[in-house]
Each structure stands twice: as structure tokens, then as C-alpha cells.
C-alpha positions, -999 to +999 in steps of 0.1 A: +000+000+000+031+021+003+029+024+038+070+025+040+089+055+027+114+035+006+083+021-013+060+043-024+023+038-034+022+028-073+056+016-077+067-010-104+066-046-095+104-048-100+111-025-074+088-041-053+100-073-058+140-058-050+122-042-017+107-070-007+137-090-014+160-067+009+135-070+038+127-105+040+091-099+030+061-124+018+048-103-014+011-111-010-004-091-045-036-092-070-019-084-101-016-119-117-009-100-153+025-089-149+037-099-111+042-136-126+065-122-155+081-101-134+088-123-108+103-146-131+127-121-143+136-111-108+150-149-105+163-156-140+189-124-129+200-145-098+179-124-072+160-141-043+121-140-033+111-143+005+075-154-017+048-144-037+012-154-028-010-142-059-050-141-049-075-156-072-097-127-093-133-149-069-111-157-036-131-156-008-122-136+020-129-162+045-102-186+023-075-160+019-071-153+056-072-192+066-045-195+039-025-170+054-030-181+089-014-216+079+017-195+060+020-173+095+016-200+121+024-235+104+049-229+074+086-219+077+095-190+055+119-214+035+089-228+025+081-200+004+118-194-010+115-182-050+083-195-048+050-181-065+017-197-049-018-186-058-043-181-033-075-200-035 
């Protein structure tokens, strides 16, 4: 949401993908159109991803926050390691 100074609101998914690479973040976005290319690109030039959990254009709210639930309290974050996951 560009809550953090460093990343502002509207910025382009390879610089959000480099932030959230530097801070050990989960990237957790709705833009399936370019964040899969993108990402892909990100790893194919040697950089890392914490994760990318893409949600589904119908998820259901109730769904997404069980999901994330499980990746907060019974994952480990190596689990998610250059990974790209969709959310139900």
C-alpha cells in the first residue's frame, strides 16, 4: 500500500519485488498480469524472493485469511523461498 517510505504507493513490481527481497518480505499481491513475468525475471537475474502469494480474481475472503493463517503460524519461511503460490 506504500505504507513504508522507501516504497512508495504505485511503484513498479520490480522495485517491489528488489524491496521485498532486501526485507525478507512475503509479497502477497492481485496483479496476476505482470507480477508472474516479473517475478520470473527477478530470478532468471540471480535475485531471491522471500515469496509471492498471488490471490485468485473470486477468492473468498474467509479462504485467503485461513491461507494466510497456515503460512503465519504452520509454514517456515523457507517454505516459500522463490516460490510463487496462488491463493484460493
Amino acid at each position: 500500500m506504500g505504507d513504508f517510505a522507501d516504497l512508495p504507493l504505485g511503484s513498479p513490481d520490480p522495485q517491489i519485488l528488489r524491496w521485498a527481497e532486501q526485507n525478507d518480505r512475503i509479497l502477497i499481491s492481485r496483479d496476476k498480469s505482470t507480477m508472474s513475468t516479473h517475478i520470473a525475471a527477478h530470478l532468471a537475474l540471480g535475485h531471491h524472493s522471500p515469496g509471492v502469494l498471488l490471490l485468485v480474481k473470486h477468492a473468498r475472503i474467509a479462504d485467503v485469511i485461513e491461507f494466510l493463517t497456515l503460512v503465519a503460524y504452520a509454514s517456515d519461511p523457507a517454505e516459500w523461498k522463490d516460490r510463487i503460490q496462488f491463493i484460493p
